[in-house]
N, CA, C and O atoms as a GROMACS GRO file, in nm:
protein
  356
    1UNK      N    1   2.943  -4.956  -1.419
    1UNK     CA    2   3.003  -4.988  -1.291
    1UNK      C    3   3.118  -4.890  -1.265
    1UNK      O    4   3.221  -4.882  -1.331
    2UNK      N    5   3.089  -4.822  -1.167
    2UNK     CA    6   3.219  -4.729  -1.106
    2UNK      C    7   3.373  -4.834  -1.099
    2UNK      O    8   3.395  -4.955  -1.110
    3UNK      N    9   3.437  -4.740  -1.081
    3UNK     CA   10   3.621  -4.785  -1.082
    3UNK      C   11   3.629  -4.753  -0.899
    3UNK      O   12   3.583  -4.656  -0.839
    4UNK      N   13   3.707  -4.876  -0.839
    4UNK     CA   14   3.748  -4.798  -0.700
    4UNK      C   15   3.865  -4.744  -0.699
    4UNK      O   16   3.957  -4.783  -0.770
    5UNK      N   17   3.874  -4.624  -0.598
    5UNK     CA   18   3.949  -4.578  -0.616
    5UNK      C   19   4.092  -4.640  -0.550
    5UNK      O   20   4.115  -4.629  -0.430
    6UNK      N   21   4.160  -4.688  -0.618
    6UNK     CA   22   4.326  -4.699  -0.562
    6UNK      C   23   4.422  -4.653  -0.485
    6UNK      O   24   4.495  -4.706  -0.401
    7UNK      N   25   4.412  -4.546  -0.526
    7UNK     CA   26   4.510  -4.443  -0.455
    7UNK      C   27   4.500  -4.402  -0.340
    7UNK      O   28   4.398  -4.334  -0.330
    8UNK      N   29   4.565  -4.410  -0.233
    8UNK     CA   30   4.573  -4.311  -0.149
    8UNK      C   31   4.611  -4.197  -0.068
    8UNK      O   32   4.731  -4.179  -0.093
    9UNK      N   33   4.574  -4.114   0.011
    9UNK     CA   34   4.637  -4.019   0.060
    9UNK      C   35   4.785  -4.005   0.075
    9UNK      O   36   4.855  -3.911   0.036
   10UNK      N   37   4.826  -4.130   0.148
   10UNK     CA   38   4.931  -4.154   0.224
   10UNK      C   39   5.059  -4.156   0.104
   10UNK      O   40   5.171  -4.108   0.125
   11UNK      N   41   5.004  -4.240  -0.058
   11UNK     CA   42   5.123  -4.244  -0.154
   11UNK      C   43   5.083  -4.109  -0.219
   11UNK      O   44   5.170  -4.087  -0.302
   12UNK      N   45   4.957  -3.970  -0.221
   12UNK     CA   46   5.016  -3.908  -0.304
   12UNK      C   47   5.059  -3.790  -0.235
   12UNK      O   48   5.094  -3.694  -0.305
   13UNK      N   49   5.063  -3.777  -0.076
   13UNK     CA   50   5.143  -3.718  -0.054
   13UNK      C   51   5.340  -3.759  -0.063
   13UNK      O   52   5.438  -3.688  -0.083
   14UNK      N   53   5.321  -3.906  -0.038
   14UNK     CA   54   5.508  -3.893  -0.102
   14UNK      C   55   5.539  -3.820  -0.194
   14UNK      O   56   5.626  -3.733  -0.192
   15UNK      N   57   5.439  -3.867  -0.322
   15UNK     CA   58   5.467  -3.824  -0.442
   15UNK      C   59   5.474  -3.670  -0.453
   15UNK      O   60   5.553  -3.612  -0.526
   16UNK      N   61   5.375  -3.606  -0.367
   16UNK     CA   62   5.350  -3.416  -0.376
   16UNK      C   63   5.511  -3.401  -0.316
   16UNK      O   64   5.594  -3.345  -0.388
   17UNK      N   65   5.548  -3.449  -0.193
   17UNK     CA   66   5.695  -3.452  -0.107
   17UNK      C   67   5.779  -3.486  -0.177
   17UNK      O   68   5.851  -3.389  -0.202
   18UNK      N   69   5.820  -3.595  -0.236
   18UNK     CA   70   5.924  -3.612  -0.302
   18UNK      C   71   5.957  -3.564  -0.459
   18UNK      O   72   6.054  -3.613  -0.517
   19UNK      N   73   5.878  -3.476  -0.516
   19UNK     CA   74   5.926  -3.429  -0.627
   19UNK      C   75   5.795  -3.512  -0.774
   19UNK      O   76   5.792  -3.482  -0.894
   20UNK      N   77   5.729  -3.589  -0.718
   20UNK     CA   78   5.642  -3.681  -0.852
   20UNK      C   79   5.546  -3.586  -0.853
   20UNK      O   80   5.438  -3.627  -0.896
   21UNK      N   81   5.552  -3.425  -0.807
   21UNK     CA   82   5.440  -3.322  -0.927
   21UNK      C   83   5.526  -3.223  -0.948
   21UNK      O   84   5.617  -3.175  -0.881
   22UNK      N   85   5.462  -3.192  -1.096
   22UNK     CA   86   5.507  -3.120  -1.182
   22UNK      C   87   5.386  -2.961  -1.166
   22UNK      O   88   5.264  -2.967  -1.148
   23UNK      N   89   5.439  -2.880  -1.175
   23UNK     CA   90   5.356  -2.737  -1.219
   23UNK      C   91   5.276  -2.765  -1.347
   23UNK      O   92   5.315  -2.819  -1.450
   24UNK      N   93   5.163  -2.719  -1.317
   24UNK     CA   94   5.070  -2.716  -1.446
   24UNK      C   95   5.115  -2.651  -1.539
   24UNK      O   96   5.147  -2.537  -1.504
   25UNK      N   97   5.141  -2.690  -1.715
   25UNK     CA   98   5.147  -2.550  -1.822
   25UNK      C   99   5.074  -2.510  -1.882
   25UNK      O  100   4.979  -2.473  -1.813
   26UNK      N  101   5.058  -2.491  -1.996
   26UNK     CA  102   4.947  -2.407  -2.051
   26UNK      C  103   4.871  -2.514  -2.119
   26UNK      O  104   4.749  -2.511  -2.102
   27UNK      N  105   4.940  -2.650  -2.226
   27UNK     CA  106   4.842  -2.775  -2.248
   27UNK      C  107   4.806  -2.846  -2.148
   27UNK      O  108   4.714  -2.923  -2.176
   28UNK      N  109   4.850  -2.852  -2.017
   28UNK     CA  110   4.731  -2.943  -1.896
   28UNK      C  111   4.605  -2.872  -1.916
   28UNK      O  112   4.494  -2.918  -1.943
   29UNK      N  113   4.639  -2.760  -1.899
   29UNK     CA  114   4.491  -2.656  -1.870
   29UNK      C  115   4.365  -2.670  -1.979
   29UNK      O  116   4.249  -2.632  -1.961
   30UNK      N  117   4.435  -2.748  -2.121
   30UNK     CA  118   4.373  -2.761  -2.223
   30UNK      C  119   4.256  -2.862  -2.161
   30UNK      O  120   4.138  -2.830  -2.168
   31UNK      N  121   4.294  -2.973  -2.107
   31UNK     CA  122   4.158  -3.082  -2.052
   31UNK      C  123   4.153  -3.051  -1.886
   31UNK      O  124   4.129  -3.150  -1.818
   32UNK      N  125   4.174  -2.915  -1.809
   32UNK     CA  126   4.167  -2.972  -1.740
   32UNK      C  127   4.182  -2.733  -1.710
   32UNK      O  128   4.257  -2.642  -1.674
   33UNK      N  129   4.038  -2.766  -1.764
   33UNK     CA  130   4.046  -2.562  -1.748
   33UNK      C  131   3.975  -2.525  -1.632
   33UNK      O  132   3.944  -2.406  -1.634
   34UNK      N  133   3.941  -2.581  -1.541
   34UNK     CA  134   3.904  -2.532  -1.376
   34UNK      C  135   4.045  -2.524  -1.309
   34UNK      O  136   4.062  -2.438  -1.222
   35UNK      N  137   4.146  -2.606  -1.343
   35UNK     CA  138   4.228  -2.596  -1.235
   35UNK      C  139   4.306  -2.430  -1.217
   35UNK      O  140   4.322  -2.354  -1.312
   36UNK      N  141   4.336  -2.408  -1.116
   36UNK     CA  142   4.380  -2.284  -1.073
   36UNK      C  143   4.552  -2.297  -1.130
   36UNK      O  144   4.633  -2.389  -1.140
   37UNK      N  145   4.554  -2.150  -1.161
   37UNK     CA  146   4.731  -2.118  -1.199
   37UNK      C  147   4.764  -2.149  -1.054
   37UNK      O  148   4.699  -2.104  -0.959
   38UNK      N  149   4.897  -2.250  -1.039
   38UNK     CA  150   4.985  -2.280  -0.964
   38UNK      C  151   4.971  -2.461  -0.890
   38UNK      O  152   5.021  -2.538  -0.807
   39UNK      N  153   4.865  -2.450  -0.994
   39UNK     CA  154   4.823  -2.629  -0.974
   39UNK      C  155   4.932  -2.683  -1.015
   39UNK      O  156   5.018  -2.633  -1.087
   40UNK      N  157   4.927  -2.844  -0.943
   40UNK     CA  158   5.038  -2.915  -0.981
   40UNK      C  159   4.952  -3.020  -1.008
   40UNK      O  160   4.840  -3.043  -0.963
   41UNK      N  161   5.037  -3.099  -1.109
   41UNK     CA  162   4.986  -3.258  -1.170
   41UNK      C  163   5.071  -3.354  -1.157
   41UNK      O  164   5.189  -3.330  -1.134
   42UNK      N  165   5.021  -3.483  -1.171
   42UNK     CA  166   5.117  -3.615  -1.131
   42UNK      C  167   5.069  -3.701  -1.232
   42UNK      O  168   4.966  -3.655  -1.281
   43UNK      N  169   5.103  -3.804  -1.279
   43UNK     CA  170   5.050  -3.937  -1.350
   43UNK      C  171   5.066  -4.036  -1.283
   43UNK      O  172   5.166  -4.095  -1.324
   44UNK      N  173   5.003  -4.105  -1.169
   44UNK     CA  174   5.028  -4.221  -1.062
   44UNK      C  175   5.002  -4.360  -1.146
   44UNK      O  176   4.941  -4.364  -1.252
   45UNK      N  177   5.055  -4.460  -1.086
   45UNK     CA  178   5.016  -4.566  -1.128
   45UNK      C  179   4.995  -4.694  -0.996
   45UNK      O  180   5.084  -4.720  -0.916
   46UNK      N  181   4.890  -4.748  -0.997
   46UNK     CA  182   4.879  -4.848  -0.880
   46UNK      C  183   4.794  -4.975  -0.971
   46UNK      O  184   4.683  -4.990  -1.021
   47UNK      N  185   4.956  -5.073  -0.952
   47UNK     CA  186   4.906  -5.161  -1.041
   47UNK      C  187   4.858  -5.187  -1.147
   47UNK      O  188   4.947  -5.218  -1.226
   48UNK      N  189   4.731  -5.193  -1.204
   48UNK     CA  190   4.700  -5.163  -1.352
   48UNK      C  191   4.592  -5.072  -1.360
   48UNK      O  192   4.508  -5.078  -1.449
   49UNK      N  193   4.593  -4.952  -1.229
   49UNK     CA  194   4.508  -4.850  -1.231
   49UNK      C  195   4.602  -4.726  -1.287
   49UNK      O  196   4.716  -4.719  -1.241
   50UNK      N  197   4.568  -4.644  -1.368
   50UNK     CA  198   4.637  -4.522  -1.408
   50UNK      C  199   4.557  -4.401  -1.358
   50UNK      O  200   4.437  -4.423  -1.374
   51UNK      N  201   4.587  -4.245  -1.287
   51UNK     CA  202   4.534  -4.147  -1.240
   51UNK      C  203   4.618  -4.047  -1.267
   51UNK      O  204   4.736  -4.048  -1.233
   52UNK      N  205   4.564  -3.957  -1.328
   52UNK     CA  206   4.563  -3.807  -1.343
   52UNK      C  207   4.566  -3.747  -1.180
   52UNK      O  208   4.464  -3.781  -1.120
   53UNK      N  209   4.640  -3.682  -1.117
   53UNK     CA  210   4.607  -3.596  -1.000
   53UNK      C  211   4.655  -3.492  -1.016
   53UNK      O  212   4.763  -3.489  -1.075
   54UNK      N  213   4.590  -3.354  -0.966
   54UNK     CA  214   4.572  -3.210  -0.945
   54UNK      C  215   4.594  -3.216  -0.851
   54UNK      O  216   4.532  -3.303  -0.790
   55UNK      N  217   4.674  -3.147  -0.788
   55UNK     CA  218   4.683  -3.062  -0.653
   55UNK      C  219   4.661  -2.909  -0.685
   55UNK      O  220   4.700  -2.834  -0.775
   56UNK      N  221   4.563  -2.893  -0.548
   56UNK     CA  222   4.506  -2.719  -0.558
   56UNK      C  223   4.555  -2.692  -0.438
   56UNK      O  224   4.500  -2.718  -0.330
   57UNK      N  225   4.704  -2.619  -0.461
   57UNK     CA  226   4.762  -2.538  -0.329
   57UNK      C  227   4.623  -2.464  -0.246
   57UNK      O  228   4.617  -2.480  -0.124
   58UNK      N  229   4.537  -2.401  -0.302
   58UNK     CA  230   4.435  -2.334  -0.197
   58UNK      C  231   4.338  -2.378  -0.141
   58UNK      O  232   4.258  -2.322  -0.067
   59UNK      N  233   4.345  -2.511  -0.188
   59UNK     CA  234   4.247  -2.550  -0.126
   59UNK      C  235   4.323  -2.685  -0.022
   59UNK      O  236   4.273  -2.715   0.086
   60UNK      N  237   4.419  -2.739  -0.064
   60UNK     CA  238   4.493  -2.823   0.001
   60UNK      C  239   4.442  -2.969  -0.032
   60UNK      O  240   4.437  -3.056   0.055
   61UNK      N  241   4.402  -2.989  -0.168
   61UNK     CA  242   4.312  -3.119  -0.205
   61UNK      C  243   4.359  -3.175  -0.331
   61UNK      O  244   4.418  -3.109  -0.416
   62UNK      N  245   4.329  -3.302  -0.341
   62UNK     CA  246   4.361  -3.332  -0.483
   62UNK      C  247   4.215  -3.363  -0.518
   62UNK      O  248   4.114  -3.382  -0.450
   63UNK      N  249   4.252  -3.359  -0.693
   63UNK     CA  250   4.069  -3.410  -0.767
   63UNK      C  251   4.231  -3.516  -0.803
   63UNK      O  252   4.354  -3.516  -0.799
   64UNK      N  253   4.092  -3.602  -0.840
   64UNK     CA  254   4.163  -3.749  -0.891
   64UNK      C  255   4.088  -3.828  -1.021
   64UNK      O  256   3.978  -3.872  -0.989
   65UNK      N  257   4.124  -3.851  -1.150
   65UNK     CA  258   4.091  -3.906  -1.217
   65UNK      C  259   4.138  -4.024  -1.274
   65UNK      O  260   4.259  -4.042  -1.259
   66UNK      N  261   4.071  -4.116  -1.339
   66UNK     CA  262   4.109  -4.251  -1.384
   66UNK      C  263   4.159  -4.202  -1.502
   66UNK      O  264   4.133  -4.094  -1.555
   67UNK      N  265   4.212  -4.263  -1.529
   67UNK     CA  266   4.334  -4.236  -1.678
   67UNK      C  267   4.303  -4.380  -1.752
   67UNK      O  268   4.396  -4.435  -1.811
   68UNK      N  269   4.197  -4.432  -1.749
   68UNK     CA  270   4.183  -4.570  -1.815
   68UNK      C  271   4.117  -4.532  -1.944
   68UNK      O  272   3.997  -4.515  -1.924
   69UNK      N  273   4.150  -4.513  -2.065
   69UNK     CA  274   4.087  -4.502  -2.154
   69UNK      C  275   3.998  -4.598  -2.208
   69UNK      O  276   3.886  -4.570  -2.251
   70UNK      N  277   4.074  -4.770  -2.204
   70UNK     CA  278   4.010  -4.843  -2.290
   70UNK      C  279   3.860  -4.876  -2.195
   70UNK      O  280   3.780  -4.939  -2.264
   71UNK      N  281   3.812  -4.850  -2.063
   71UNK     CA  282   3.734  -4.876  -2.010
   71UNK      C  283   3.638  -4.804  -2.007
   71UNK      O  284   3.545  -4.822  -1.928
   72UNK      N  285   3.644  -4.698  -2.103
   72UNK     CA  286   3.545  -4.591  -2.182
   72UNK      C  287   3.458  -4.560  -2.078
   72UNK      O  288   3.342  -4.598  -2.089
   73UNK      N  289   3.491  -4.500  -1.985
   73UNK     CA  290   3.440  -4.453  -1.849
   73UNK      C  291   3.503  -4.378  -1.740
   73UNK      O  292   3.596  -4.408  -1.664
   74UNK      N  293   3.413  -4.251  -1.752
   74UNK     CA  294   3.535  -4.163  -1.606
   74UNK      C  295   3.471  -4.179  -1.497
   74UNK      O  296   3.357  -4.174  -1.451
   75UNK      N  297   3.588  -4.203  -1.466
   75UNK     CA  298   3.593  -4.155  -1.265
   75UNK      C  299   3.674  -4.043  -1.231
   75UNK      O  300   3.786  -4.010  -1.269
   76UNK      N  301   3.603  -3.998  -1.163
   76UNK     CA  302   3.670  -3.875  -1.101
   76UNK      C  303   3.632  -3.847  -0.951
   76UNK      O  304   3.515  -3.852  -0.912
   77UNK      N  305   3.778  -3.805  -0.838
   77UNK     CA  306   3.716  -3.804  -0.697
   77UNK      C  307   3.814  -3.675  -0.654
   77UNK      O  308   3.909  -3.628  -0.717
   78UNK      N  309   3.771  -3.645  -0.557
   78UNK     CA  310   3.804  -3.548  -0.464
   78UNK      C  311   3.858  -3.574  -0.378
   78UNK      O  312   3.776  -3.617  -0.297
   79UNK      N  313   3.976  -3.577  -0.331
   79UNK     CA  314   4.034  -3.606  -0.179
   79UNK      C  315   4.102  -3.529  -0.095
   79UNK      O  316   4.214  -3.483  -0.120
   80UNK      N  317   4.022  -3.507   0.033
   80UNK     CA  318   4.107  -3.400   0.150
   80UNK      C  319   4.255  -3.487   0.126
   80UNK      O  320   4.256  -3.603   0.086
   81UNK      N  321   4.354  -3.422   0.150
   81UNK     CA  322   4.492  -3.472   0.236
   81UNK      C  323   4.526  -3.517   0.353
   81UNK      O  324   4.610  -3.599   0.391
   82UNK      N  325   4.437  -3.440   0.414
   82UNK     CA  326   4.439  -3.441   0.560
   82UNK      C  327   4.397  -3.576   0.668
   82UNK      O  328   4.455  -3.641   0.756
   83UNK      N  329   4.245  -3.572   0.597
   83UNK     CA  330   4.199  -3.698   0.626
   83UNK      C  331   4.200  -3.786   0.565
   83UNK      O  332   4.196  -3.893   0.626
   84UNK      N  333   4.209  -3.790   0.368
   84UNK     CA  334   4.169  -3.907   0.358
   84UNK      C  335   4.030  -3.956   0.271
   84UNK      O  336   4.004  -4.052   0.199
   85UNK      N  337   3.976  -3.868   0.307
   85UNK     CA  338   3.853  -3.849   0.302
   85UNK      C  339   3.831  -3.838   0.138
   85UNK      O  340   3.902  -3.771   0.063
   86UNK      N  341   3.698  -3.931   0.093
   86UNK     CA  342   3.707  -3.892  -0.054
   86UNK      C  343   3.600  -3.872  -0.111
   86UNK      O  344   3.520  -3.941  -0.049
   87UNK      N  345   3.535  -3.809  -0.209
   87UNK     CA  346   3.406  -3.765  -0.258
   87UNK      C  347   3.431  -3.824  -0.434
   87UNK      O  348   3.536  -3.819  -0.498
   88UNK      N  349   3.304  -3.875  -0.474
   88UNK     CA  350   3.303  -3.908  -0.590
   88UNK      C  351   3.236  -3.796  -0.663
   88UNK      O  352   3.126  -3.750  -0.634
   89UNK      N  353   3.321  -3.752  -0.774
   89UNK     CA  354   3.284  -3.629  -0.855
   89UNK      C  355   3.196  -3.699  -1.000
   89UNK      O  356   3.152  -3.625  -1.087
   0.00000   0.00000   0.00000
């Protein structure tokens, strides 16, 4: 059974705005080697959902992952900023 997704546009742009991402370093890149030099990452939390988010300055998108370990199952999504809009990866 898929995870829904929690998060939305609207809280992770605060978070991109107010300072809750960090620049990628050289161990993010270790689980996470597509992302482009100048990516930024966040650790969100909504309620008792946990997410990994990437922001890709060039493309203007976040990928979004579940950070739930004990539920031995990934989710992973794609979301414009703009709209909202989300794709299950």
């Amino acid at each position: 059974m898929r995870n829904q997704l929690m998060l939305t546009n609207t809280r992770i742009k605060e978070e991109l705005f107010n300072g809750g991402f960090r620049p990628m370093v050289g161990h993010d890149f270790d689980g996470f080697v597509d992302a482009e030099p100048g990516s930024l990452i966040s650790y969100l939390k909504v309620g008792r959902h946990s997410y990994v988010v990437i922001f890709t300055p060039s493309l203007g998108n976040v990928q979004i992952f579940d950070n739930d370990i004990e539920s031995c199952e990934f989710n992973a999504w794609e979301m414009d900023l703009l709209t909202g809009n989300v794709i299950d990866l």
